[in-house]
PDBQT receptor file of N, H, CA, C and O in Angstrom, charges set to zero:
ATOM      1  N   UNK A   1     -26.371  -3.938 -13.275  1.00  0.00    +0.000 N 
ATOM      2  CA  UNK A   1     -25.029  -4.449 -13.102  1.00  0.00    +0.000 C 
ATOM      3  C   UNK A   1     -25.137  -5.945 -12.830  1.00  0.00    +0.000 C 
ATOM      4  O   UNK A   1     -25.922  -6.269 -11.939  1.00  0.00    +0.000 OA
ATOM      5  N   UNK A   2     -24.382  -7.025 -13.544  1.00  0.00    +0.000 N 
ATOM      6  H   UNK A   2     -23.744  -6.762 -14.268  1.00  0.00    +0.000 HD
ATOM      7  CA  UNK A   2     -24.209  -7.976 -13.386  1.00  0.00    +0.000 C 
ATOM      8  C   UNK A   2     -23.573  -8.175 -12.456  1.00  0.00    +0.000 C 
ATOM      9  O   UNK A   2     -23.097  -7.351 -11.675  1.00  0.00    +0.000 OA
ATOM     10  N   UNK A   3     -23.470  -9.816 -12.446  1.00  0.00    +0.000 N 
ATOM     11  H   UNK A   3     -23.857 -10.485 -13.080  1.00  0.00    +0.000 HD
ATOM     12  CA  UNK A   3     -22.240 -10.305 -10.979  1.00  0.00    +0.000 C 
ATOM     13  C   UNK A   3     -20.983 -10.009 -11.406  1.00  0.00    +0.000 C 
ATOM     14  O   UNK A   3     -20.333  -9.588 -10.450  1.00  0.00    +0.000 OA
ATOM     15  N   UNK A   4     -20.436 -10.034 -12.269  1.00  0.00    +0.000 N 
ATOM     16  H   UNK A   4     -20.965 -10.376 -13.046  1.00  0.00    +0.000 HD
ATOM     17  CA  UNK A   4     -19.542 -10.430 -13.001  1.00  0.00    +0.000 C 
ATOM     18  C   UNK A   4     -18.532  -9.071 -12.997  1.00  0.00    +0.000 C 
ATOM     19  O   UNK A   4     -17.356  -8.901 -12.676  1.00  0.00    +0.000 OA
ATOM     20  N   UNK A   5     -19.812  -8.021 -13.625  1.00  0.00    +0.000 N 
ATOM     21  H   UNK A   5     -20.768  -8.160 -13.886  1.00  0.00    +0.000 HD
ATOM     22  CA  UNK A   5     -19.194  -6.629 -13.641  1.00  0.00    +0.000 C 
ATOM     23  C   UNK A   5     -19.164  -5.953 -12.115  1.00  0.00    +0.000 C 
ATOM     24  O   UNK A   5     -18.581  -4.885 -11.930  1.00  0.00    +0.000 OA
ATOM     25  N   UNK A   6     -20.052  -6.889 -10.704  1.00  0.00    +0.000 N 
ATOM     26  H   UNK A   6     -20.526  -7.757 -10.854  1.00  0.00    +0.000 HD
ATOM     27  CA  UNK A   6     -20.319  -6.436  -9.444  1.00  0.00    +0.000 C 
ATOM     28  C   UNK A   6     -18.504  -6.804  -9.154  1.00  0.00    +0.000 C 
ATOM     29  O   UNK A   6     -17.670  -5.956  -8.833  1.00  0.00    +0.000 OA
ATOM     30  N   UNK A   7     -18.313  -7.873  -9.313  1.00  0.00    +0.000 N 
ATOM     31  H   UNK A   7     -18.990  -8.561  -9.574  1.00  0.00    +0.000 HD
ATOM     32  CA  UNK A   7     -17.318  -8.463  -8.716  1.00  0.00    +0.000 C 
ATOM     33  C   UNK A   7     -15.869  -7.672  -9.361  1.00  0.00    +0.000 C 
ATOM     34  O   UNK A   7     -14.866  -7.479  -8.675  1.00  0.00    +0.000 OA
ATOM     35  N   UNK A   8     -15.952  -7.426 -10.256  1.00  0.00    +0.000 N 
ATOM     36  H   UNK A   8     -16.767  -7.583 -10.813  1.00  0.00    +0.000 HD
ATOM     37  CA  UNK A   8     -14.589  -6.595 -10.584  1.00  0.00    +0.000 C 
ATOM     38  C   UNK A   8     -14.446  -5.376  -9.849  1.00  0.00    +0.000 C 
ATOM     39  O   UNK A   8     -13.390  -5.008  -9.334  1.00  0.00    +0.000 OA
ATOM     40  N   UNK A   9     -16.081  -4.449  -9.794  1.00  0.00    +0.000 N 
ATOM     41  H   UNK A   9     -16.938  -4.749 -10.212  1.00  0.00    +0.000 HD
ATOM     42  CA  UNK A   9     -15.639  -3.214  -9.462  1.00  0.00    +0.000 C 
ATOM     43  C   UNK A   9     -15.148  -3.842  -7.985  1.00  0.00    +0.000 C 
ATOM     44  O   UNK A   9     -13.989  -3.632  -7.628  1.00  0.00    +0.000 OA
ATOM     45  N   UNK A  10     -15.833  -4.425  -7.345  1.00  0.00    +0.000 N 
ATOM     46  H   UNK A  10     -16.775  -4.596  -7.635  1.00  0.00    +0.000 HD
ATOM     47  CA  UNK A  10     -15.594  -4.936  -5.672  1.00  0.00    +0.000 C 
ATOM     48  C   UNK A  10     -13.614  -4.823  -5.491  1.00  0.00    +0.000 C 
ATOM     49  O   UNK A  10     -12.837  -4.296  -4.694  1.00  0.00    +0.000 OA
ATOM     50  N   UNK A  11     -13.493  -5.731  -6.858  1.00  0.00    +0.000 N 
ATOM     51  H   UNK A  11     -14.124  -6.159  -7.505  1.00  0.00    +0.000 HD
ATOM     52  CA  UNK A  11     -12.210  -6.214  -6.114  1.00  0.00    +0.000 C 
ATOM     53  C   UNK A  11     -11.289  -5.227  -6.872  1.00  0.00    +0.000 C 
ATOM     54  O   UNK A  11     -10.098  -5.537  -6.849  1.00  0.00    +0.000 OA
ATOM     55  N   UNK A  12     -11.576  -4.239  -7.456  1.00  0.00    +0.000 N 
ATOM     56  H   UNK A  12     -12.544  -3.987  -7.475  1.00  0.00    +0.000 HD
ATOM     57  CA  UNK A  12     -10.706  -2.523  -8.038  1.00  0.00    +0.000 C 
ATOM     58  C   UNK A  12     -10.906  -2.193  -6.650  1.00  0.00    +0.000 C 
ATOM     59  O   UNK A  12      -9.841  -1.926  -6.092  1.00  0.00    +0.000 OA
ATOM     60  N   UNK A  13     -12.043  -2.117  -5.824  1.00  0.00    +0.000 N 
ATOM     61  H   UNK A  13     -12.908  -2.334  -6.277  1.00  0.00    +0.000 HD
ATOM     62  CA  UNK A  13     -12.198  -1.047  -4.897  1.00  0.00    +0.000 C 
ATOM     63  C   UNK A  13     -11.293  -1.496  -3.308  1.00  0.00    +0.000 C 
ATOM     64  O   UNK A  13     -11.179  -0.912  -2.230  1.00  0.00    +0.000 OA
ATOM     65  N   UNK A  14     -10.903  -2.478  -3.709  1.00  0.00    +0.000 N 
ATOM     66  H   UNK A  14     -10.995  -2.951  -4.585  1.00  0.00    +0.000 HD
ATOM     67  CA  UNK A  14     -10.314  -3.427  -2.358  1.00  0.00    +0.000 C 
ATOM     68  C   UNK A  14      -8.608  -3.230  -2.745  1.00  0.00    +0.000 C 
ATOM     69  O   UNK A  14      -7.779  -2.792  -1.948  1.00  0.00    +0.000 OA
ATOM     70  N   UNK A  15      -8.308  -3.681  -4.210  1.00  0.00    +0.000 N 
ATOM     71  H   UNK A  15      -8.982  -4.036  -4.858  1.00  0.00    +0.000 HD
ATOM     72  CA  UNK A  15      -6.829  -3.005  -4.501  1.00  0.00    +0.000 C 
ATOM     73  C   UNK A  15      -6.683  -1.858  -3.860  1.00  0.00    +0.000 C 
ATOM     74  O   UNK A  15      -5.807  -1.550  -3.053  1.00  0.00    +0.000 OA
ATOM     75  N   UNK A  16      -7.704  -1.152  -4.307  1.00  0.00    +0.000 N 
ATOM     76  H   UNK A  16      -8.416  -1.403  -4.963  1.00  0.00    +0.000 HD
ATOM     77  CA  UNK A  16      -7.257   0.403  -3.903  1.00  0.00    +0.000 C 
ATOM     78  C   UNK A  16      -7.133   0.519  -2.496  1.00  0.00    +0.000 C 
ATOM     79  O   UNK A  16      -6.257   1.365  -2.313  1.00  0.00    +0.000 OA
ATOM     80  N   UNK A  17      -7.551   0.111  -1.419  1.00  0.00    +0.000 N 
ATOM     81  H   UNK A  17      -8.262  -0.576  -1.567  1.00  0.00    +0.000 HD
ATOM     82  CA  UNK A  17      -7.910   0.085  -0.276  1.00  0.00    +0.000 C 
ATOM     83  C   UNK A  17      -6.428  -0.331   0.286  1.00  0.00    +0.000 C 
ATOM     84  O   UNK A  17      -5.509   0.303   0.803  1.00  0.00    +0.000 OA
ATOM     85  N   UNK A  18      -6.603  -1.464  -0.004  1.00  0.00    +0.000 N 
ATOM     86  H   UNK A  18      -7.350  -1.979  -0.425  1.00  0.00    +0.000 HD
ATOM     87  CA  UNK A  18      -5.129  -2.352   0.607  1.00  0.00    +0.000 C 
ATOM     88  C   UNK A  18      -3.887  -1.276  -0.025  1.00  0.00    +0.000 C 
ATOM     89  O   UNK A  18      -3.076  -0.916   0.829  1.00  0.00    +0.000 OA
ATOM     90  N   UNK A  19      -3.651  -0.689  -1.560  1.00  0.00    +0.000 N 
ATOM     91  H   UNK A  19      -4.310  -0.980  -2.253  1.00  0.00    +0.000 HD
ATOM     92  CA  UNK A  19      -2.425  -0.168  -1.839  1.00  0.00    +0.000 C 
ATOM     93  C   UNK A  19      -2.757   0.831  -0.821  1.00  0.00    +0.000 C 
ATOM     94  O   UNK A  19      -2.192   0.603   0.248  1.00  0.00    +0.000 OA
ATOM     95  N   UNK A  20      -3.523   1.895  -0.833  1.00  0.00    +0.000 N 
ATOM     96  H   UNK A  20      -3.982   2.081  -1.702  1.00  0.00    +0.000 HD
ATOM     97  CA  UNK A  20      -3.178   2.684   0.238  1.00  0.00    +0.000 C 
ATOM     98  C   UNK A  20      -2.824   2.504   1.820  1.00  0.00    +0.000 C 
ATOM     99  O   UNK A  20      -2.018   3.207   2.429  1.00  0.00    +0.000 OA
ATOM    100  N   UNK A  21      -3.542   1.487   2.339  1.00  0.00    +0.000 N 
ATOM    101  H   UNK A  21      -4.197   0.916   1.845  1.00  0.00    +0.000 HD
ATOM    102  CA  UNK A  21      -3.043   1.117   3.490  1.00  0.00    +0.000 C 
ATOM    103  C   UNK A  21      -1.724   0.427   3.257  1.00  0.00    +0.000 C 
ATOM    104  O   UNK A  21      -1.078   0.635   4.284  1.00  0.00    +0.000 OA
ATOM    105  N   UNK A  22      -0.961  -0.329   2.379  1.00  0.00    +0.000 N 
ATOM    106  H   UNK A  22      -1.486  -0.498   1.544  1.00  0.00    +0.000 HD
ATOM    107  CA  UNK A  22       0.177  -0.222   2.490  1.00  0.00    +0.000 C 
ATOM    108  C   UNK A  22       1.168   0.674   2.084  1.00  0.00    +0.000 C 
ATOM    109  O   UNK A  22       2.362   0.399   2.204  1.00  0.00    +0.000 OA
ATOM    110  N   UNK A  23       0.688   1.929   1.521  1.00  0.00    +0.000 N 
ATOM    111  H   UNK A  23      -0.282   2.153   1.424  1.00  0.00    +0.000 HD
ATOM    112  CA  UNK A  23       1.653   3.278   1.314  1.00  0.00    +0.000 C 
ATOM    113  C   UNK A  23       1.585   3.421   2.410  1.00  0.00    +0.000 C 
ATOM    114  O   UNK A  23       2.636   3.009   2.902  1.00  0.00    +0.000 OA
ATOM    115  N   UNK A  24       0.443   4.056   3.694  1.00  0.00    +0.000 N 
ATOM    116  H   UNK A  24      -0.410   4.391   3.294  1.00  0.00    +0.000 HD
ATOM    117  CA  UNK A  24       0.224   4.727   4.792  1.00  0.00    +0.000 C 
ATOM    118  C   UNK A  24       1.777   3.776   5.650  1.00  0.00    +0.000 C 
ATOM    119  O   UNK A  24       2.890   4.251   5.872  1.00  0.00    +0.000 OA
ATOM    120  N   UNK A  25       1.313   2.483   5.930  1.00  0.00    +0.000 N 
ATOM    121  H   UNK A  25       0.409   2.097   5.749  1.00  0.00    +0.000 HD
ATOM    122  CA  UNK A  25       2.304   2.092   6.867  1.00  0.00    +0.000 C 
ATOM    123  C   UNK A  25       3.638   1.819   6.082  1.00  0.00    +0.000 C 
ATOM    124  O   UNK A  25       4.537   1.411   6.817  1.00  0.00    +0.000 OA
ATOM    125  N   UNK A  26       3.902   1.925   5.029  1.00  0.00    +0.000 N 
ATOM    126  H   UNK A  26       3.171   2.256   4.432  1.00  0.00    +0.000 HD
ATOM    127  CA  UNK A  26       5.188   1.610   4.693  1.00  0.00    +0.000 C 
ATOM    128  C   UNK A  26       5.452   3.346   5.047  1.00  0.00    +0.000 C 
ATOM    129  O   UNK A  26       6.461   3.375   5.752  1.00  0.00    +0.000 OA
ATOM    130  N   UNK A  27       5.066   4.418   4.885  1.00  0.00    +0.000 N 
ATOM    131  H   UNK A  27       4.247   4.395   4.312  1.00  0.00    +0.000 HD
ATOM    132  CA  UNK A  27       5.329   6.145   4.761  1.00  0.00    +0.000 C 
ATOM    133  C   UNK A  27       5.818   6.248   6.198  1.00  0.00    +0.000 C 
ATOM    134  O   UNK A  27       6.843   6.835   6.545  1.00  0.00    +0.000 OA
ATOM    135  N   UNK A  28       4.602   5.334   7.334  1.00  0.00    +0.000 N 
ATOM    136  H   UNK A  28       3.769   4.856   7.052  1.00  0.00    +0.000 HD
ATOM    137  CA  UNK A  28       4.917   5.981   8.576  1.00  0.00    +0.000 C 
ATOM    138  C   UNK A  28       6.032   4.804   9.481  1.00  0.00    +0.000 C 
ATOM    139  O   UNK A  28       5.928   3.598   9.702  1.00  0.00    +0.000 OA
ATOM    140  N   UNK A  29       6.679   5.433   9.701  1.00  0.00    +0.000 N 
ATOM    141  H   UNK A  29       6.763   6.413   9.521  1.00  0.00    +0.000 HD
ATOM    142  CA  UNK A  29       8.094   4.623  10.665  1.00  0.00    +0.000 C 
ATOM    143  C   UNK A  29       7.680   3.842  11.495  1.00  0.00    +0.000 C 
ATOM    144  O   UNK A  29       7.824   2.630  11.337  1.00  0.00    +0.000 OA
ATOM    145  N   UNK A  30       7.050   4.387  12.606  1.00  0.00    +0.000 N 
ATOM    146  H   UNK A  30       6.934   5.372  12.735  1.00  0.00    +0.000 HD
ATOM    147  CA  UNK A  30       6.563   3.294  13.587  1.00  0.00    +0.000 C 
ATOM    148  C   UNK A  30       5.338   1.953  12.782  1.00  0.00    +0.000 C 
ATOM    149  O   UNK A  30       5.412   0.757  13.064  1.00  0.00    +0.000 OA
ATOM    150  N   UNK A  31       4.575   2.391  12.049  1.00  0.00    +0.000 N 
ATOM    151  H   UNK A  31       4.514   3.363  11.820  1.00  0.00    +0.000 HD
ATOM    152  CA  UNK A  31       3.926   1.227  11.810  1.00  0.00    +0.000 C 
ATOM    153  C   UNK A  31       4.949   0.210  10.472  1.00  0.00    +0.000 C 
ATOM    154  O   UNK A  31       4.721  -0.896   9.982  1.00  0.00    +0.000 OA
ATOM    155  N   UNK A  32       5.739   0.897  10.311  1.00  0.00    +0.000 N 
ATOM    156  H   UNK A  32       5.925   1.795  10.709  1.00  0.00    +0.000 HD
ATOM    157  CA  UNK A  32       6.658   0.361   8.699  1.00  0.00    +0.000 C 
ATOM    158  C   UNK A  32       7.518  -0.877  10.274  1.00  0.00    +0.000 C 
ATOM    159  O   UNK A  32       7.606  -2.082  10.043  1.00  0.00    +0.000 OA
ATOM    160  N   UNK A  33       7.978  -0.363  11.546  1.00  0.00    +0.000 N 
ATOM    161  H   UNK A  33       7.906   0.616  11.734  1.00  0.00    +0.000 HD
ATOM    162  CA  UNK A  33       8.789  -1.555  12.072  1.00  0.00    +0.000 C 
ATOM    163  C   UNK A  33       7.666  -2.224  12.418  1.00  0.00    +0.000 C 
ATOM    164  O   UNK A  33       7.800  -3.444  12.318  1.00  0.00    +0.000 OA
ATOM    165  N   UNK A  34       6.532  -1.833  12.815  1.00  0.00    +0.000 N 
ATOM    166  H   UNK A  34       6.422  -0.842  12.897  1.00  0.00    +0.000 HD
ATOM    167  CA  UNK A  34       5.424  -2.675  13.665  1.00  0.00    +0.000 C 
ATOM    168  C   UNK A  34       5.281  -4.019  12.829  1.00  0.00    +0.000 C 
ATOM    169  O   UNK A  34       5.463  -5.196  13.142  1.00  0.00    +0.000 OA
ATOM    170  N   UNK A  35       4.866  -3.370  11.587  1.00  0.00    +0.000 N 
ATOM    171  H   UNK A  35       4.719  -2.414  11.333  1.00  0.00    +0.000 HD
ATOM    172  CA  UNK A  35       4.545  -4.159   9.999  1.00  0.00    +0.000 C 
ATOM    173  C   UNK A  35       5.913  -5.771   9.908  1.00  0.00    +0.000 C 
ATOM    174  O   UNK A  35       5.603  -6.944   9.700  1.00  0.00    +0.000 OA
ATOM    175  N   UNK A  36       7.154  -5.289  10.114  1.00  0.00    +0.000 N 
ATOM    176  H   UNK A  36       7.406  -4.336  10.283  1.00  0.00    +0.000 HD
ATOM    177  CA  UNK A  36       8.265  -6.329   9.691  1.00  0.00    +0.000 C 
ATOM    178  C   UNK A  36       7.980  -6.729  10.739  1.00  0.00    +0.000 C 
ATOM    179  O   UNK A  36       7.051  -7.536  10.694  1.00  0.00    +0.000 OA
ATOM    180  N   UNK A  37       8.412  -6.505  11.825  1.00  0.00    +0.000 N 
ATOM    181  H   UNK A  37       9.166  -5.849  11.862  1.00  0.00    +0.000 HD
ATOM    182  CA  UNK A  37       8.095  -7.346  13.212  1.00  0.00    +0.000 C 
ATOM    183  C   UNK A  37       6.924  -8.357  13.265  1.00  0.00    +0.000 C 
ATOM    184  O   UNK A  37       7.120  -9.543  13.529  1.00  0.00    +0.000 OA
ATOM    185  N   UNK A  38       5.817  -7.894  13.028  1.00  0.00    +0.000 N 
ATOM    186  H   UNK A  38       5.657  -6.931  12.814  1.00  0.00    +0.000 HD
ATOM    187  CA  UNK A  38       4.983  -8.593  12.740  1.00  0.00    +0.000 C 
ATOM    188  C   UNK A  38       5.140  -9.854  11.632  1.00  0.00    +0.000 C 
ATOM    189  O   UNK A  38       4.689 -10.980  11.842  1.00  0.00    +0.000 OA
ATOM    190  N   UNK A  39       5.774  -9.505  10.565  1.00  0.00    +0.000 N 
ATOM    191  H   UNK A  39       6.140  -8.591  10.394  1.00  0.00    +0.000 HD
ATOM    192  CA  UNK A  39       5.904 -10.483   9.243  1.00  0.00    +0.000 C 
ATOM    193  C   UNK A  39       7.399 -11.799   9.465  1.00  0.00    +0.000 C 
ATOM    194  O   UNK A  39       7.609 -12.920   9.004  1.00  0.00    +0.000 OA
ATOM    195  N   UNK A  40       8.033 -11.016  10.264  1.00  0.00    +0.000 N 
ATOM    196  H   UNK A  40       7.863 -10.105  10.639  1.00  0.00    +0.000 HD
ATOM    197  CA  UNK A  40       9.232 -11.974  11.084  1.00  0.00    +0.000 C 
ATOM    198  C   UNK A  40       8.159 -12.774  11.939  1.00  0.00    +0.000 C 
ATOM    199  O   UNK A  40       7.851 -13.884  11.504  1.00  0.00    +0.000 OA
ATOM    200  N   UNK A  41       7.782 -12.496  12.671  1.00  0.00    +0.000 N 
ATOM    201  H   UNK A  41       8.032 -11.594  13.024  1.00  0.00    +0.000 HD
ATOM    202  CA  UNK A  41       6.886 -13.381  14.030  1.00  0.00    +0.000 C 
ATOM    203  C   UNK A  41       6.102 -14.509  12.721  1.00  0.00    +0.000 C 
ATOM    204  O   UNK A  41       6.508 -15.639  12.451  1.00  0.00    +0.000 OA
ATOM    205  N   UNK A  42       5.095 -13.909  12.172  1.00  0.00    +0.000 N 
ATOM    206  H   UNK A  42       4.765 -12.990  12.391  1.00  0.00    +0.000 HD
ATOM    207  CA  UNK A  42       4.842 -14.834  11.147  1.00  0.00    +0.000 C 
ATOM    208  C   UNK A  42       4.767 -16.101  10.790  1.00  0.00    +0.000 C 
ATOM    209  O   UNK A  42       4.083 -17.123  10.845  1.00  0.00    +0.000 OA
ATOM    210  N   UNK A  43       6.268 -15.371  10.194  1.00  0.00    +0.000 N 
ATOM    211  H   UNK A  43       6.824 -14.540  10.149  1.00  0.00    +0.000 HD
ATOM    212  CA  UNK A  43       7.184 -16.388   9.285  1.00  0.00    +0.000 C 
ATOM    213  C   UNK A  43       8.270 -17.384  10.105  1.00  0.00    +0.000 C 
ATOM    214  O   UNK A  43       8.713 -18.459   9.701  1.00  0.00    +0.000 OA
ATOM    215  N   UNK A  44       8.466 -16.934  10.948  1.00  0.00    +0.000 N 
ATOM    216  H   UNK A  44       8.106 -16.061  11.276  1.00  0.00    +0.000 HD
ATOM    217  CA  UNK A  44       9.054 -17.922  12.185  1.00  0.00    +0.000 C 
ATOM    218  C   UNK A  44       8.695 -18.998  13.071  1.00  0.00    +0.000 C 
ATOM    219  O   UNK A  44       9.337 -20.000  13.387  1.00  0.00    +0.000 OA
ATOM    220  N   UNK A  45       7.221 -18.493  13.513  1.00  0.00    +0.000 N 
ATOM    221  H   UNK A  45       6.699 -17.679  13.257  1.00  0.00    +0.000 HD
ATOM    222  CA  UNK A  45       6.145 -19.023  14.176  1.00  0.00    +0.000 C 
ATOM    223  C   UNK A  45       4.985 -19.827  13.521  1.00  0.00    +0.000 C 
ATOM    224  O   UNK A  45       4.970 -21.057  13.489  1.00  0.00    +0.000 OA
ATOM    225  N   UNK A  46       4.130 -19.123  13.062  1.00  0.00    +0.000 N 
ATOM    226  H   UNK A  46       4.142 -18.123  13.088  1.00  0.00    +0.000 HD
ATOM    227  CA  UNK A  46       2.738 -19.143  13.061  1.00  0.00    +0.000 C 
ATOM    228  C   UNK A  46       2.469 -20.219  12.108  1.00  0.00    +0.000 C 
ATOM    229  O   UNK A  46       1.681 -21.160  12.199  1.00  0.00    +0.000 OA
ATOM    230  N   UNK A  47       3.434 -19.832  10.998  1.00  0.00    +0.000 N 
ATOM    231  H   UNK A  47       4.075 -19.067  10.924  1.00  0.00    +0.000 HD
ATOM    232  CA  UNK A  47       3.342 -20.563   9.609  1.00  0.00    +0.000 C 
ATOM    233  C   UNK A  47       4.367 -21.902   9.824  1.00  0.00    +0.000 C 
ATOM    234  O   UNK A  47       4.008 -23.070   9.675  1.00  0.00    +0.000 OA
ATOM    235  N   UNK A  48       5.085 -21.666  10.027  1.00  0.00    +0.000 N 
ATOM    236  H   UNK A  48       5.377 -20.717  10.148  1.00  0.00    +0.000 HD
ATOM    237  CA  UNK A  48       5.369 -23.128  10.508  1.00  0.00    +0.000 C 
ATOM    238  C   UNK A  48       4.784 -24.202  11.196  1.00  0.00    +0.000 C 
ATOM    239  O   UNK A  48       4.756 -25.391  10.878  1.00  0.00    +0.000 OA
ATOM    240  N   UNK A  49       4.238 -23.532  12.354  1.00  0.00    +0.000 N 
ATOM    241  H   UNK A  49       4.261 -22.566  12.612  1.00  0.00    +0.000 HD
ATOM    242  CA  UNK A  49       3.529 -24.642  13.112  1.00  0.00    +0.000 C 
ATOM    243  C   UNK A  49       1.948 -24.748  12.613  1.00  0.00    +0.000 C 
ATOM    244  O   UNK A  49       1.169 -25.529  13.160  1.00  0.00    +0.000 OA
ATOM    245  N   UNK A  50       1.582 -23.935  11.586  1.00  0.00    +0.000 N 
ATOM    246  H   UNK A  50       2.215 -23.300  11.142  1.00  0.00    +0.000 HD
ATOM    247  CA  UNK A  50       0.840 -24.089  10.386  1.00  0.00    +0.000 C 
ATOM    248  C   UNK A  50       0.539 -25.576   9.634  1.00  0.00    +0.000 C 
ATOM    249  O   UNK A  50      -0.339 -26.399   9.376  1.00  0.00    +0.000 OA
ATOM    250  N   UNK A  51       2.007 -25.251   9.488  1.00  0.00    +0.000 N 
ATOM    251  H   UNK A  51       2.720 -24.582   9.697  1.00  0.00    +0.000 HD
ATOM    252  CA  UNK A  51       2.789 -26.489   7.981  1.00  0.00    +0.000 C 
ATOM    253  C   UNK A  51       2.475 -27.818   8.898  1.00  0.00    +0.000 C 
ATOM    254  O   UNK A  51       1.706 -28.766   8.735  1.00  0.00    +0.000 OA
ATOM    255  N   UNK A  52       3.419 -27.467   9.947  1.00  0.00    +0.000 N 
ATOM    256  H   UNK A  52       4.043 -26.698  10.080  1.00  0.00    +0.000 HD
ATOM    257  CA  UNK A  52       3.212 -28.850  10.860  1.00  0.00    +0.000 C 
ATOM    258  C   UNK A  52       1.713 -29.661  11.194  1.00  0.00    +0.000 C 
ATOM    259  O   UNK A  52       1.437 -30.859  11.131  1.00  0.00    +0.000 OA
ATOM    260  N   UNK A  53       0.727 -28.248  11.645  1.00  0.00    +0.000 N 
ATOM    261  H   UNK A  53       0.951 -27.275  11.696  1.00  0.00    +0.000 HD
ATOM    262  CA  UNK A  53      -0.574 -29.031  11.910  1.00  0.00    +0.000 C 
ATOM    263  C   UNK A  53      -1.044 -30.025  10.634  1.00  0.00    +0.000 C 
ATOM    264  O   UNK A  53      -1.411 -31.200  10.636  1.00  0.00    +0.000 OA
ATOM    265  N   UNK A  54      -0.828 -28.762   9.221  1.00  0.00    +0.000 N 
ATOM    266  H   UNK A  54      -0.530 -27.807   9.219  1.00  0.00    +0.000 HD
ATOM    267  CA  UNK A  54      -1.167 -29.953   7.895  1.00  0.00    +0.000 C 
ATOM    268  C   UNK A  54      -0.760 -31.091   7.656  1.00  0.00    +0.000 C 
ATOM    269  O   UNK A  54      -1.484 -31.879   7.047  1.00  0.00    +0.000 OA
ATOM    270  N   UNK A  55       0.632 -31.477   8.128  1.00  0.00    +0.000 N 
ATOM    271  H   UNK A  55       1.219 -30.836   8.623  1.00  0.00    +0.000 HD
ATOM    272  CA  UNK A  55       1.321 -32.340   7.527  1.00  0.00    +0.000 C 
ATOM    273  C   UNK A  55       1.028 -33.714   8.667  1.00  0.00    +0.000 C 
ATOM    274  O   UNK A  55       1.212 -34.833   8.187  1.00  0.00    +0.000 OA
ATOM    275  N   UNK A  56       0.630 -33.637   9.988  1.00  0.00    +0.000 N 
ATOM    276  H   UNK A  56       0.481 -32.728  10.378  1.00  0.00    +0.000 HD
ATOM    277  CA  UNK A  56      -0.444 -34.071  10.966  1.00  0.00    +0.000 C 
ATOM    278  C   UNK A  56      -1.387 -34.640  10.673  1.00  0.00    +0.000 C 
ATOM    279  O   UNK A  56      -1.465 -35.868  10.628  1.00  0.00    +0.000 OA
ATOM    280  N   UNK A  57      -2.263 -33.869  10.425  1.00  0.00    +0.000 N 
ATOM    281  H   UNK A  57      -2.200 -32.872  10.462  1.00  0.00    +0.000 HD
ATOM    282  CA  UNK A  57      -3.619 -33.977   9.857  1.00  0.00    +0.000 C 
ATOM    283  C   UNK A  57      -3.665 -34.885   8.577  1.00  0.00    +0.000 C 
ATOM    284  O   UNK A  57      -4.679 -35.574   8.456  1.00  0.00    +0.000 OA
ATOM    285  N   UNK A  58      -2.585 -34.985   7.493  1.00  0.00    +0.000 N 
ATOM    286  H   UNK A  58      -1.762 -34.426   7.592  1.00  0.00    +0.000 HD
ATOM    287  CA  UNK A  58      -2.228 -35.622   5.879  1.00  0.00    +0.000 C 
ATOM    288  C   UNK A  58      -2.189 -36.953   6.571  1.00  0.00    +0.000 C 
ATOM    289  O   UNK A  58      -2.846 -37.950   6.270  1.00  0.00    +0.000 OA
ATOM    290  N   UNK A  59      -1.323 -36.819   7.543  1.00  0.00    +0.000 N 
ATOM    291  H   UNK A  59      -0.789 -36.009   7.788  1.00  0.00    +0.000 HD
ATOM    292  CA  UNK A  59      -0.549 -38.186   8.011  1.00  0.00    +0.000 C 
ATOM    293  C   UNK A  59      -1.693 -38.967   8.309  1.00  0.00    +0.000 C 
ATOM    294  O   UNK A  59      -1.894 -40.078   7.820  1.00  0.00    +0.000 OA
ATOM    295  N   UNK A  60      -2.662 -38.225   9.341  1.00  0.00    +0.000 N 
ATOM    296  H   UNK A  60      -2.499 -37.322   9.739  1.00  0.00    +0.000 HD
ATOM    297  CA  UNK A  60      -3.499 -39.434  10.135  1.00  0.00    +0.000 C 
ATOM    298  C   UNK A  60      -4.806 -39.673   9.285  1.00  0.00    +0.000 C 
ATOM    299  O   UNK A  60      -5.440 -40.690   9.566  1.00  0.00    +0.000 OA
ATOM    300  N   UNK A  61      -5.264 -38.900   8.329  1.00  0.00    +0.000 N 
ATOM    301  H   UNK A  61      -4.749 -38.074   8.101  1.00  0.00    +0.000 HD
ATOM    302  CA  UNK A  61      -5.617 -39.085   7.255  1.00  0.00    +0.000 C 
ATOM    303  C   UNK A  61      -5.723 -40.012   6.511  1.00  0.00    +0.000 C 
ATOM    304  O   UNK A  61      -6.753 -40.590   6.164  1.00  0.00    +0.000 OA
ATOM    305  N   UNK A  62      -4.010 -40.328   6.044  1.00  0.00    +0.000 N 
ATOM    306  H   UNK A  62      -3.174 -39.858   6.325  1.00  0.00    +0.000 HD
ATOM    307  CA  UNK A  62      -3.705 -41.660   4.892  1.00  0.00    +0.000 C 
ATOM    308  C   UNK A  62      -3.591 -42.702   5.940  1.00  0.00    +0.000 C 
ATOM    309  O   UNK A  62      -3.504 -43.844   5.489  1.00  0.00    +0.000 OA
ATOM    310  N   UNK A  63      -3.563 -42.540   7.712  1.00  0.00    +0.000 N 
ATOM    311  H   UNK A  63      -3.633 -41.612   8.078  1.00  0.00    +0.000 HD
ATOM    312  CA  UNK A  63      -3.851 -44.150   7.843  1.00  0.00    +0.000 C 
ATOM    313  C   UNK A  63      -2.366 -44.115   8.692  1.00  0.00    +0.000 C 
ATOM    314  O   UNK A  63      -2.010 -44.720   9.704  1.00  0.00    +0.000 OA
ATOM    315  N   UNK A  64      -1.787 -43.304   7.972  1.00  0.00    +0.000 N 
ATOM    316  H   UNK A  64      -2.076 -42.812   7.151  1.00  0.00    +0.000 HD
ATOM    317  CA  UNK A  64      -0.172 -43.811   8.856  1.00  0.00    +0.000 C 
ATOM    318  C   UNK A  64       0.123 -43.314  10.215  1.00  0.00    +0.000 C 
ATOM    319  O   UNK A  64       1.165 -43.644  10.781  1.00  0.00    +0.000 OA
TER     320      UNK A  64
C-alpha cells in the first residue's frame, strides 16, 4: 500500500467515524442540546475573540 492509497483509506475511515458520532448525538436528546449549546458558546465567544487575537497580531506585525 502506498501513501497515497494509505491516506484515502485513513480519511474513509475517519468520515465514517465522525458521521456516526454525529448520528449518535444528533439521535440522542440530551447530547443533540449539549451539542447546540456548545456551538452557540462557540460562535459567540471563542471565535470571536479568535478573530480579534488575529487581527492583533496582523496589526503589530505590519508595524502599525
Amino acid at each position: 500500500m502506498n501513501d497515497r492509497s494509505a491516506e484515502r483509506v485513513a480519511n474513509v475511515v475517519l468520515f465514517v467515524a465522525a458521521s456516526a458520532a454525529a448520528f449518535y448525538i444528533l439521535k440522542t436528546p440530551s447530547l443533540r442540546r449539549a451539542a447546540f449549546r456548545f456551538a452557540a458558546v462557540a460562535l459567540t465567544g471563542s471565535i470571536p475573540a479568535w478573530f480579534r487575537q488575529e487581527i492583533e497580531a496582523g496589526w503589530r506585525q505590519s508595524g502599525g
